[in-house]
N, CA and C of each residue as an Amber inpcrd file, in Angstrom:
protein
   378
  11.1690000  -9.4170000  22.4850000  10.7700000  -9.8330000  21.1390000
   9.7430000 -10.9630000  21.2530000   9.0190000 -11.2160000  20.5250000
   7.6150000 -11.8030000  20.2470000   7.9610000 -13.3010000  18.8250000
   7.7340000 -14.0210000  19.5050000   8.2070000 -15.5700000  18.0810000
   6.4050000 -15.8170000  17.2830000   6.6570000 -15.6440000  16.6390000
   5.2250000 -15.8140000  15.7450000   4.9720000 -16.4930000  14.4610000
   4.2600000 -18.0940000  15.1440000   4.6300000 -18.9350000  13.6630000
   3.3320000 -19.0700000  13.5110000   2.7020000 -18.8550000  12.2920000
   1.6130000 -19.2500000  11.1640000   1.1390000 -20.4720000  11.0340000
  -0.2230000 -20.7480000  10.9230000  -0.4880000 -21.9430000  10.2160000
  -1.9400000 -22.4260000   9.6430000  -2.2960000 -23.0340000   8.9380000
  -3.8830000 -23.3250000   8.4460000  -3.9150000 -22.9800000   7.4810000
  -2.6900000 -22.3260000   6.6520000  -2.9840000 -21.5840000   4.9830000
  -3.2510000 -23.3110000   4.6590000  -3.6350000 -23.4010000   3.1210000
  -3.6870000 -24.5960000   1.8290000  -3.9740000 -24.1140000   0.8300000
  -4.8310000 -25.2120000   0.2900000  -5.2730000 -24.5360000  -1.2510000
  -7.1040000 -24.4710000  -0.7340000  -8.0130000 -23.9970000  -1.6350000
  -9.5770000 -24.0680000  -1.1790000 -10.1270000 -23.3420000  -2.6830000
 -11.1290000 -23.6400000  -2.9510000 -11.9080000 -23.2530000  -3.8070000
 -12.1710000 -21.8440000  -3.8200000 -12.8830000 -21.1880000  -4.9420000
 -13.0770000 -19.5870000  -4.5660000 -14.6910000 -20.2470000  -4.0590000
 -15.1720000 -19.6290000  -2.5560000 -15.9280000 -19.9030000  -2.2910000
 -15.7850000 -20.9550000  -0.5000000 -14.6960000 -20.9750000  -0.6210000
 -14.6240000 -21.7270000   0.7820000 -14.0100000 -21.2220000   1.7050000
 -13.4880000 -21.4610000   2.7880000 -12.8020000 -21.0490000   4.1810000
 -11.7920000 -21.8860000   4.8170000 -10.9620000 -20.7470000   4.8000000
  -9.8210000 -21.1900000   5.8540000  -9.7990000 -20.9330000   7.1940000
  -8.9310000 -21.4330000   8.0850000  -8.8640000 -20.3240000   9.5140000
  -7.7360000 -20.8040000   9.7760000  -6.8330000 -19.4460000   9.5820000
  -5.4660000 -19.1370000  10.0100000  -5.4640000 -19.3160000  11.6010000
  -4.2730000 -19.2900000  12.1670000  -3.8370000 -19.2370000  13.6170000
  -2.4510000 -19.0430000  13.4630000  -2.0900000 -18.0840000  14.6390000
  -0.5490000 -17.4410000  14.9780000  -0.1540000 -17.9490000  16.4440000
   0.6740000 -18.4530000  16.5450000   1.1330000 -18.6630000  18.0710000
   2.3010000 -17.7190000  18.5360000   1.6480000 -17.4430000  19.7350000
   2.8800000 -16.4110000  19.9560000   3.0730000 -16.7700000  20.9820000
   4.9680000 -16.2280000  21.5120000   5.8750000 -16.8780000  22.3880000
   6.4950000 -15.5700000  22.5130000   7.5270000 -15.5320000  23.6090000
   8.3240000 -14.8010000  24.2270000   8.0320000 -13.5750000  24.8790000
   8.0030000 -12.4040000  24.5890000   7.5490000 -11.1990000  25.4210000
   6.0240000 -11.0530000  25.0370000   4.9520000 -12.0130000  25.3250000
   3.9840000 -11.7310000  24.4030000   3.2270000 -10.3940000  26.3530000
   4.1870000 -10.2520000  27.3510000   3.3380000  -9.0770000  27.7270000
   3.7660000  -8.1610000  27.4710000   4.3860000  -7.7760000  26.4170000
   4.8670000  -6.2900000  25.9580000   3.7070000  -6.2050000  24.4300000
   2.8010000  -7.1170000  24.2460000   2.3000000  -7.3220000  22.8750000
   0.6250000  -6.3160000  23.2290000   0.5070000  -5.6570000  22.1590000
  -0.7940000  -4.4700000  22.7320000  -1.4540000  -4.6800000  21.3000000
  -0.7380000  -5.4790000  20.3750000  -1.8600000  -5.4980000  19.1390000
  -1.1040000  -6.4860000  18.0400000  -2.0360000  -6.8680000  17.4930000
  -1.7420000  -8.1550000  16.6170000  -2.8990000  -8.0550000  15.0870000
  -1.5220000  -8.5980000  14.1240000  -2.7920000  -8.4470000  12.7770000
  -2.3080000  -9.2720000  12.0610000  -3.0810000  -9.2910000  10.5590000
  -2.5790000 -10.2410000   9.4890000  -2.2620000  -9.2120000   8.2070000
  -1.1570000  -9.5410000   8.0190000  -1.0850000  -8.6220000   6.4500000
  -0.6490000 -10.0170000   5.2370000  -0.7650000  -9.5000000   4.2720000
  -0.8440000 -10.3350000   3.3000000  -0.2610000 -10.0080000   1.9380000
   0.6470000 -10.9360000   1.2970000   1.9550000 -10.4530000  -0.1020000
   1.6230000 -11.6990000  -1.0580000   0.8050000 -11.1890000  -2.3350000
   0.7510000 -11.6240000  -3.5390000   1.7510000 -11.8150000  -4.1080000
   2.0700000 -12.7540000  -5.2650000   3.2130000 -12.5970000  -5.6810000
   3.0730000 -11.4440000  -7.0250000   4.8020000 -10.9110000  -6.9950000
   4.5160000  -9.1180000  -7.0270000   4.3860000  -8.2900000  -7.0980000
   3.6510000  -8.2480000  -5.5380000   2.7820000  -7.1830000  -5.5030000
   3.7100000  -7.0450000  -3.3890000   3.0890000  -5.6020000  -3.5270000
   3.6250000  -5.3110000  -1.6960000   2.6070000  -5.9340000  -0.8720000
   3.3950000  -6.2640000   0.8890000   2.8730000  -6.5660000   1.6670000
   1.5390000  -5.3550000   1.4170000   0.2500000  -6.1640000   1.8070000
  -0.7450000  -5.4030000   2.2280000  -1.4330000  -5.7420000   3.9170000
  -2.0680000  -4.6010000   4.2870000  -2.6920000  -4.4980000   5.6790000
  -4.0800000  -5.5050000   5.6100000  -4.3730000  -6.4250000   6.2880000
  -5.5420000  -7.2730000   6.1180000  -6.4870000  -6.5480000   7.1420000
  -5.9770000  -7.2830000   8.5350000  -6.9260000  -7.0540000   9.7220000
  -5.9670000  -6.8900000  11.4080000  -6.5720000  -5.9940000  11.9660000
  -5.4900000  -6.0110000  12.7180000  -6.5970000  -6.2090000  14.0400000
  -6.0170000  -6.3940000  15.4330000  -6.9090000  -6.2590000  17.0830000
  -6.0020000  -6.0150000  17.8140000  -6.9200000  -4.9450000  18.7550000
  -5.9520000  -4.4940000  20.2840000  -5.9010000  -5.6200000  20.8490000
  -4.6700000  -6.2020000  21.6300000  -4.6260000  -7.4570000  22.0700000
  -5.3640000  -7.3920000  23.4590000  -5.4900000  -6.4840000  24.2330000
  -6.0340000  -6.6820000  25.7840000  -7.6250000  -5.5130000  25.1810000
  -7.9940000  -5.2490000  24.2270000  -9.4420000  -5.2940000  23.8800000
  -9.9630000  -5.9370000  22.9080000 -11.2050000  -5.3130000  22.4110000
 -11.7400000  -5.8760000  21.4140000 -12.1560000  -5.0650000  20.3830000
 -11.5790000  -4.2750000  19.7790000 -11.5020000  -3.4940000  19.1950000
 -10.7420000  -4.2290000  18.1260000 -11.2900000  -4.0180000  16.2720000
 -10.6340000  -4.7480000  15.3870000 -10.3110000  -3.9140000  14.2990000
  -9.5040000  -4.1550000  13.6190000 -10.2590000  -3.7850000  12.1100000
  -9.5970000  -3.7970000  10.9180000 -10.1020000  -3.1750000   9.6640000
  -9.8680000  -4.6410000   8.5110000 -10.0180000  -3.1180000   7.3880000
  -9.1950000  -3.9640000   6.2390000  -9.5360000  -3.1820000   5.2760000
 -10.2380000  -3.7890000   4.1150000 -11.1760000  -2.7500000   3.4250000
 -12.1280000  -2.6190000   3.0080000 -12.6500000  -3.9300000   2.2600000
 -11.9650000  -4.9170000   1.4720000 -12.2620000  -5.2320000   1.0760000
 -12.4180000  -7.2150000   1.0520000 -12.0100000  -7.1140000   2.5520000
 -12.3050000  -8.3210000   3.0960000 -13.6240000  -8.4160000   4.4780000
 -14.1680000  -6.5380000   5.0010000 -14.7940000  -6.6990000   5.6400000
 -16.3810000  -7.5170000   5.5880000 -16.7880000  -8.5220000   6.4040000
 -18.0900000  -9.0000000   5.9710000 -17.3120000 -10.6280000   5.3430000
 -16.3060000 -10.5870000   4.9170000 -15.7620000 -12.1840000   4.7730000
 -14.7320000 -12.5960000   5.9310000 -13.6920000 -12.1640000   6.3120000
 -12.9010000 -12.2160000   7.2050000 -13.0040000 -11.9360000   8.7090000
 -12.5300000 -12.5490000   9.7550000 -13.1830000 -12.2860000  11.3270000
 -11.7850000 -12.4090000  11.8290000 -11.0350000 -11.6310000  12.3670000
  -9.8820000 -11.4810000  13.0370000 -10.5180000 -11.8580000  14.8070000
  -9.6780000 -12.2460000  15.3060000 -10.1070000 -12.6560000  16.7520000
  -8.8070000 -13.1710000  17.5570000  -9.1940000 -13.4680000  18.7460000
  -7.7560000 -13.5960000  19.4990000  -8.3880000 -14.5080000  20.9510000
  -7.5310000 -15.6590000  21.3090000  -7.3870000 -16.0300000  22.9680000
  -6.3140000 -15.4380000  23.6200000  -6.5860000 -14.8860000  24.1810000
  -5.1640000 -14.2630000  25.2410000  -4.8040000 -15.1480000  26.1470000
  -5.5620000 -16.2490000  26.6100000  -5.1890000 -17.5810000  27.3200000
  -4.0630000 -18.3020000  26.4700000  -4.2500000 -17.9790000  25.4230000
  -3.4840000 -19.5540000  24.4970000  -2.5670000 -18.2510000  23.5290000
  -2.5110000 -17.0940000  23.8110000  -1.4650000 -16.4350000  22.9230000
  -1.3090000 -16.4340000  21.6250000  -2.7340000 -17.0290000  20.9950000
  -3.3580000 -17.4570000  19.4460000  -4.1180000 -15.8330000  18.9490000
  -3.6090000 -15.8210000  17.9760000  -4.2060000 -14.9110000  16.9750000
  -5.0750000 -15.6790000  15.7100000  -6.2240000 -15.1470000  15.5470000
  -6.7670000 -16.2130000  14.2840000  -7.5230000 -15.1420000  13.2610000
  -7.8410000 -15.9590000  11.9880000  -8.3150000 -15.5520000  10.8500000
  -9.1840000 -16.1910000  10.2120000 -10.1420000 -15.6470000  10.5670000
 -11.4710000 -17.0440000   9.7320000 -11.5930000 -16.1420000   8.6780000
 -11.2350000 -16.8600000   7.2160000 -12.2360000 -16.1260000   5.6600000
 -12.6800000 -17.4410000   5.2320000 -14.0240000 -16.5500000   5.3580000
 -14.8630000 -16.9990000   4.3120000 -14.8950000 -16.6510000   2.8380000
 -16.1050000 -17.0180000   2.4780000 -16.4090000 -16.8370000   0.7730000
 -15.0370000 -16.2730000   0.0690000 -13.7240000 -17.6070000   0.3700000
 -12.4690000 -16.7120000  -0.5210000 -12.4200000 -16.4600000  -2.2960000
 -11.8310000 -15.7190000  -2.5620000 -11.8230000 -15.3420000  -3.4140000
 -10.6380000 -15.5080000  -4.4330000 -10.1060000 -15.6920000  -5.2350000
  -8.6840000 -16.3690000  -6.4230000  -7.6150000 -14.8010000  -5.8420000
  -8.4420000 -13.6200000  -5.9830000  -7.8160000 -12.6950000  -5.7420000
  -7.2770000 -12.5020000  -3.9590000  -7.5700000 -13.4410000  -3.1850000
  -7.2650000 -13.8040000  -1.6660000  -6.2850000 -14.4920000  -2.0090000
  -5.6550000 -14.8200000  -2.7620000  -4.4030000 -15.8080000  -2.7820000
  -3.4730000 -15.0640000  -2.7330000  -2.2930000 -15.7570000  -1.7200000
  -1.1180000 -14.4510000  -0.6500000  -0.6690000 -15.1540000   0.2770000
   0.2240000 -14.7970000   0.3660000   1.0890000 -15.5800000   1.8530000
   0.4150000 -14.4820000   2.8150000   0.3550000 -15.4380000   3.8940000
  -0.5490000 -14.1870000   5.1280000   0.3650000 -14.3960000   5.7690000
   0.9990000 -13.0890000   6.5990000   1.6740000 -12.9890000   7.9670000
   0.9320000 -12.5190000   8.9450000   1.7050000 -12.7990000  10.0880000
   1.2070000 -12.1460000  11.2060000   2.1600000 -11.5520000  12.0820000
   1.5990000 -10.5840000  12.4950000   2.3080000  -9.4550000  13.4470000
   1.8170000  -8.8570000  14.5750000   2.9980000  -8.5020000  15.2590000
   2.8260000  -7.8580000  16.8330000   3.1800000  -6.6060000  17.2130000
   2.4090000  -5.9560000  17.6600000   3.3390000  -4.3660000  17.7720000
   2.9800000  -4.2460000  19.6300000   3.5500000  -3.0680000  19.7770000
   3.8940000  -2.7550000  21.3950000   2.6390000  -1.7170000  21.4570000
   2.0610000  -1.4940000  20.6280000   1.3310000  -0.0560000  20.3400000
   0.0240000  -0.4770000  20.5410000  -0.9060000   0.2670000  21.1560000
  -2.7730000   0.0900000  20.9670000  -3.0260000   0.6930000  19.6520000
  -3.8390000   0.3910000  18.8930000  -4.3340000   0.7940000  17.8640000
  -5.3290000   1.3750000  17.5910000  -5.5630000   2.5350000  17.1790000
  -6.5000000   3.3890000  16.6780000  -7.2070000   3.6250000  15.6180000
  -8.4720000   4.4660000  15.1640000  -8.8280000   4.5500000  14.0200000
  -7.5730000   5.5070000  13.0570000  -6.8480000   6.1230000  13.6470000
  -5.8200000   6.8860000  12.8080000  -4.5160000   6.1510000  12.6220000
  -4.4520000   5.1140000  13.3720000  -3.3520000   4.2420000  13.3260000
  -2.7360000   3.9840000  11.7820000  -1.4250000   4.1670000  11.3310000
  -0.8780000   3.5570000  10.2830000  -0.6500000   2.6360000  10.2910000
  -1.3520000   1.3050000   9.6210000  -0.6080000  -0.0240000  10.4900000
   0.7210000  -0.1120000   9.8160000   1.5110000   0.2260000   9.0190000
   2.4850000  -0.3040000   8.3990000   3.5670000   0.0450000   9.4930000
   3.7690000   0.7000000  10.3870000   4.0750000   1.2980000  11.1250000
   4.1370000   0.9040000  12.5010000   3.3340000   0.0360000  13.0210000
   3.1580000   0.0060000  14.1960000   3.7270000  -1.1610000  14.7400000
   4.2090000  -2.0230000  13.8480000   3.9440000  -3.9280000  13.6830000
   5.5110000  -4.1710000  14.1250000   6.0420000  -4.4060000  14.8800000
   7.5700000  -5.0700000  15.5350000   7.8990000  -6.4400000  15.4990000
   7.1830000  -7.2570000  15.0820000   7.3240000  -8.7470000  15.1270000
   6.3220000  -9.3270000  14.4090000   7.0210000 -10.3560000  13.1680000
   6.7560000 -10.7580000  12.4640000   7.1140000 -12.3090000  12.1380000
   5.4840000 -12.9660000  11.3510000   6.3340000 -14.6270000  11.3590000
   6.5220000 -14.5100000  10.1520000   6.7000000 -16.0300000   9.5080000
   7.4170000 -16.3640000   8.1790000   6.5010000 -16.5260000   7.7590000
   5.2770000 -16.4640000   7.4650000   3.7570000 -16.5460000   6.3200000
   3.2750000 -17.9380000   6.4280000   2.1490000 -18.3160000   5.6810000
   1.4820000 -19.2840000   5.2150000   1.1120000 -19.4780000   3.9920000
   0.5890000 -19.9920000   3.1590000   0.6400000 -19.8810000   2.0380000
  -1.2320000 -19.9260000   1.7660000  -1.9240000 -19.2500000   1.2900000
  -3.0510000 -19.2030000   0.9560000  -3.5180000 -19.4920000  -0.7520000
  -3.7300000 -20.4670000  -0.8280000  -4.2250000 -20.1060000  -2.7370000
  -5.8320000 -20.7410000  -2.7470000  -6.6460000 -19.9990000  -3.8170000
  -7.6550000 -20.1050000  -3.7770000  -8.2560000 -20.0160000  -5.2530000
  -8.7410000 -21.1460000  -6.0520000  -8.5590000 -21.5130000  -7.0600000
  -9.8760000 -20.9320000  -7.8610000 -10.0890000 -20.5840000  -9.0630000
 -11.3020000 -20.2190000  -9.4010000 -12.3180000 -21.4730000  -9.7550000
């Protein structure tokens, strides 16, 4: 199992940037992919951005691509999230997650993700 705690959410203007970071601990060599999903209040968890952890291969849904940059140190076991230009409608607790699985363009992410932290809190004000 994989320990994965969150951090860098606040509050920010619509128009500014955060950058999330995940630290991960325990079996992180059984870990083959890592992402951020994200839960409005409600509304369901949604899929943000996900990366193969031993490539570089990423990817994001539609409507954060071009603001958001998912990225990773495999030295430091950090997962990160730079958004830019946020938006009121970006406001969401972001998690982050670990799956055992490489990820594909056919990949379901809802599906793939085995380890999960407790969120951050993102709000982004108009």
């Amino acid at each position: 199992q994989v320990q994965l705690v969150e951090s860098g959410g606040g509050f920010v203007q619509a128009g500014g940037s955060l950058r999330l970071s995940c630290a991960a601990s325990g079996r992180t060599d059984e870990t083959y992919a890592m992402g951020w999903f994200r839960q409005a209040p409600g509304k369901e968890r949604d899929f943000v951005a996900a990366i193969n952890w031993k490539g570089v291969r990423t990817f994001y849904i539609n409507y954060v691509k071009g603001r958001f940059t998912i990225s990773r140190d495999t030295a430091k076991n950090t997962l990160y999230l730079q958004m830019d230009n946020l938006k009121p409608e970006d406001t969401a607790v972001y998690y982050c997650a670990a799956g055992r699985s490489s990820l594909g363009p056919q990949t379901d992410m809802f599906k793939v993700f085995d380890d999960w932290g407790r969120g951050t809190q993102v709000t982004v004000s108009s």
